[in-house]
C-alpha positions as CSV (number, residue, x, y, z in Angstrom):
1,X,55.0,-12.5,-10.4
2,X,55.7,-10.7,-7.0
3,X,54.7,-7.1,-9.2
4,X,51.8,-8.5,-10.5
5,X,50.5,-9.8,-6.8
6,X,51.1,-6.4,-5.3
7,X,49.2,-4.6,-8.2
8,X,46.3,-7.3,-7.7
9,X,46.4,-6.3,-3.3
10,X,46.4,-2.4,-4.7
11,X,43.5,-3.0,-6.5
12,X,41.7,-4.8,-3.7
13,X,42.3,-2.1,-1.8
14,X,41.0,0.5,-4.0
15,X,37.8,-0.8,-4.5
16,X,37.4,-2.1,-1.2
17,X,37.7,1.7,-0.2
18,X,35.2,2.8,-2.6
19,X,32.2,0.7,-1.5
20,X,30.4,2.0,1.2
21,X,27.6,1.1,3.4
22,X,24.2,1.9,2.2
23,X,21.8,2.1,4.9
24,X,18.5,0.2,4.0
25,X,15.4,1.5,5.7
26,X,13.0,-0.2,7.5
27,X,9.0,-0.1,7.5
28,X,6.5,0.0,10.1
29,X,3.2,-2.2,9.8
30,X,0.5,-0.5,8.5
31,X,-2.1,-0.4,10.7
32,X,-5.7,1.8,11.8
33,X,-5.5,0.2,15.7
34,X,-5.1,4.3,16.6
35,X,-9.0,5.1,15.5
36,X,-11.8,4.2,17.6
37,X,-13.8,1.1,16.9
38,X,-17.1,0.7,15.1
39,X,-19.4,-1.3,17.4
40,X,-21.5,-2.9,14.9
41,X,-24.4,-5.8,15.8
42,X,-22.4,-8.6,14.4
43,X,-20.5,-11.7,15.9
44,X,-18.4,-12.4,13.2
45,X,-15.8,-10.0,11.9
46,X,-13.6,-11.7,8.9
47,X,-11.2,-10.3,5.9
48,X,-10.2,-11.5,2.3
49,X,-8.0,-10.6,-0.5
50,X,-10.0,-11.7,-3.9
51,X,-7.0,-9.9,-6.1
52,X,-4.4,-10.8,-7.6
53,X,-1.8,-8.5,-8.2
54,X,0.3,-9.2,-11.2
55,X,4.1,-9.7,-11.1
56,X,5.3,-8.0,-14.4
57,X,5.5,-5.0,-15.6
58,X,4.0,-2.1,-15.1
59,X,2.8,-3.9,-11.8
60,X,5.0,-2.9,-8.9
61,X,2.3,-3.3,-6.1
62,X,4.9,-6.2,-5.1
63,X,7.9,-4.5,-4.8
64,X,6.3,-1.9,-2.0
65,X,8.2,-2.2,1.5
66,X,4.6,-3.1,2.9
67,X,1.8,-4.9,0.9
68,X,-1.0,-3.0,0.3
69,X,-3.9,-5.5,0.1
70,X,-3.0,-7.1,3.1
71,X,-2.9,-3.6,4.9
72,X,-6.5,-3.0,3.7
73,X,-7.6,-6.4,4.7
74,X,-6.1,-5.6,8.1
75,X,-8.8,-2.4,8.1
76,X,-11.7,-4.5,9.7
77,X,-10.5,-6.7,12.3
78,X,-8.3,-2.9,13.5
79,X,-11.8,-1.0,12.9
80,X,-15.1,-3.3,13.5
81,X,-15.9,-4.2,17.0
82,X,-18.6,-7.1,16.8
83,X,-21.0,-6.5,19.1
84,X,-24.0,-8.5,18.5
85,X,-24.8,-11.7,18.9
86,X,-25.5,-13.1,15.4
87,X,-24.3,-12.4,11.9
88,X,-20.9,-11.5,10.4
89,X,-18.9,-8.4,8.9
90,X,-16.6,-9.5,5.5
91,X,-14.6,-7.2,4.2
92,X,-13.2,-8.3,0.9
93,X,-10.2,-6.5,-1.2
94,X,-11.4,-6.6,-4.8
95,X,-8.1,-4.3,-6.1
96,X,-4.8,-3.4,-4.6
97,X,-3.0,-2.1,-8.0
98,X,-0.2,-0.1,-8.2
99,X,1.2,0.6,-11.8
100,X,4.2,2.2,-13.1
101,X,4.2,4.5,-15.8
102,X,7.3,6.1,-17.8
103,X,7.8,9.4,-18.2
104,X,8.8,11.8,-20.9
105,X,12.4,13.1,-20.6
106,X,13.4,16.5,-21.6
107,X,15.3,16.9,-24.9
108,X,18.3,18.7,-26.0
109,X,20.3,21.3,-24.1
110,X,17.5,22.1,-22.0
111,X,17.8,18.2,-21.1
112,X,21.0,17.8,-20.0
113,X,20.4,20.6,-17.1
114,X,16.7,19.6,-16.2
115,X,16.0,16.8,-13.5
116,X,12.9,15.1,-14.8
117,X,10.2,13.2,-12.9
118,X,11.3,10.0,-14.8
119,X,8.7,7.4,-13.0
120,X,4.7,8.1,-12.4
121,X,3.3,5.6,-9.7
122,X,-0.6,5.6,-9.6
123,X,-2.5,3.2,-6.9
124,X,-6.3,2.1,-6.9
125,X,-7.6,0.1,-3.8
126,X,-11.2,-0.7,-3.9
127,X,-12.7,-2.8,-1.1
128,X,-16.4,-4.3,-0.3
129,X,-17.7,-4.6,2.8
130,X,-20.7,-6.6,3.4
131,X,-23.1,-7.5,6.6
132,X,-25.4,-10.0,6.8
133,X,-28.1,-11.4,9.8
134,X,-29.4,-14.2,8.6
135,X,-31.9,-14.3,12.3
136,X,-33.5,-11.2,10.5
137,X,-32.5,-11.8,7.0
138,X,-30.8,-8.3,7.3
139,X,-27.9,-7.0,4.6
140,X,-26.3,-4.3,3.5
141,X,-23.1,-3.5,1.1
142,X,-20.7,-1.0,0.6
143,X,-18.0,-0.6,-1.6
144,X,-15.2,2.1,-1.9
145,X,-12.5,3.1,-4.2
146,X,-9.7,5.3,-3.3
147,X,-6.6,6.3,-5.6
148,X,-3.0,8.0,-5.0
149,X,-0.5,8.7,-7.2
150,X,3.6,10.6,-7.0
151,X,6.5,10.4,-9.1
152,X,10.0,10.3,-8.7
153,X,13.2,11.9,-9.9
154,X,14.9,10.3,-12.8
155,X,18.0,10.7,-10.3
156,X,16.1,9.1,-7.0
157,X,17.5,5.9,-5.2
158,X,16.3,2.8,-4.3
159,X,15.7,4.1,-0.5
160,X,14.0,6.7,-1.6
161,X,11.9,5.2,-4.3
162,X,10.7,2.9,-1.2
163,X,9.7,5.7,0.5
164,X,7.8,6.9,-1.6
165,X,5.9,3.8,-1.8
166,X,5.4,3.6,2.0
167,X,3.9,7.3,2.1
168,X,1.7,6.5,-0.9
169,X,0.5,3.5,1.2
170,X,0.1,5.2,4.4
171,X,-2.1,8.0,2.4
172,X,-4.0,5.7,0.5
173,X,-4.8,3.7,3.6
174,X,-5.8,6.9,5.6
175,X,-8.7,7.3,2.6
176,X,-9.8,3.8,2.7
177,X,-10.4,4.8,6.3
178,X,-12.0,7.7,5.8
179,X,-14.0,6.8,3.1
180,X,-15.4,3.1,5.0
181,X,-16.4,5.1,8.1
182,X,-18.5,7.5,6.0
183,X,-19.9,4.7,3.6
184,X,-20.9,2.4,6.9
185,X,-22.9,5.2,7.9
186,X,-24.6,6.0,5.2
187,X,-25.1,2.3,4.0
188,X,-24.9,-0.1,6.5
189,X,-26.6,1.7,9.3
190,X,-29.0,-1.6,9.8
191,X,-26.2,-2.4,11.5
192,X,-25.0,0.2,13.6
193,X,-25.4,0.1,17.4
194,X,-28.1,2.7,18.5
């Protein structure tokens, strides 16, 4: 009995020596508060998320360390500065999708030496913004798509799987800012401050 408790401690010590400490990063907010504002002749500046992203497979939008339709919807309140004294701004998030797509491994010899890119990780955002006056009956509508995509090695972690994620976000979101500025001026100019 003795021998089998002290075999028991030996093997609590073992594996208590093997497991180590895995560092889990963490994520900053998401956010386009370092561009300038766009004064725009509204009173009223308002977001929504109209999607839903699906929780099964391939969907893995809601695994990402930071959400990516709520970091677009975050876009106008960061970006529009109301500046008028009637109407309203809505920007609305119509897709935040990020799907995961399997790979092809290599076969044979060849195989067993070669580090594939196991997962493909593609993300579409598109986003409407409208404007509306109803003093002057004014409007005018924009919408924009943008898309990112990476991979991974069949071999990546967790941590690093993450951060890929992350950097597709940040990219995607630096798009969708580049992509509304340019659409508001050529759309929505109504709008615009002189």
């Amino acid at each position: 009995m003795r021998l089998k408790a002290l075999a028991l401690a030996l093997v609590g010590v073992v594996v208590a020596g093997c497991a180590t400490e895995v560092e889990v990063p963490t994520y900053a907010d998401i956010t386009f508060a370092s561009s300038p504002k766009i004064p725009m002749l509204v009173a009223d500046v308002s977001s929504k998320i109209s999607y839903t992203a699906p929780l099964t497979a391939p969907h893995v939008g809601h695994e990402f360390p930071v959400d990516p339709a709520q970091t677009a919807a975050r876009w106008a309140n960061d970006r529009i500065d109301p500046v008028g004294a009637n109407g309203s701004v809505v920007l609305t998030v119509l897709e935040a999708s990020a799907i995961e797509t399997q790979l092809p491994e290599t076969e044979g010899l060849k195989g067993i030496v070669t580090v594939d890119q196991a997962q493909l990780y593609e993300m579409t955002l598109v986003v409407r913004l409208e404007a509306e006056d109803p003093n002057t009956l004014s409007t005018a509508e924009t919408t924009v798509t943008v898309t990112r995509s990476g991979s991974v090695d069949e071999d990546a972690t967790i941590n690093e799987r993450e951060t890929l994620w992350y950097e597709m976000t940040e990219k995607l979101m630096a798009d969708l800012n580049t992509e509304l500025e340019a659409a508001i001026e050529q759309h929505m100019s109504l709008f615009l401050t002189p």
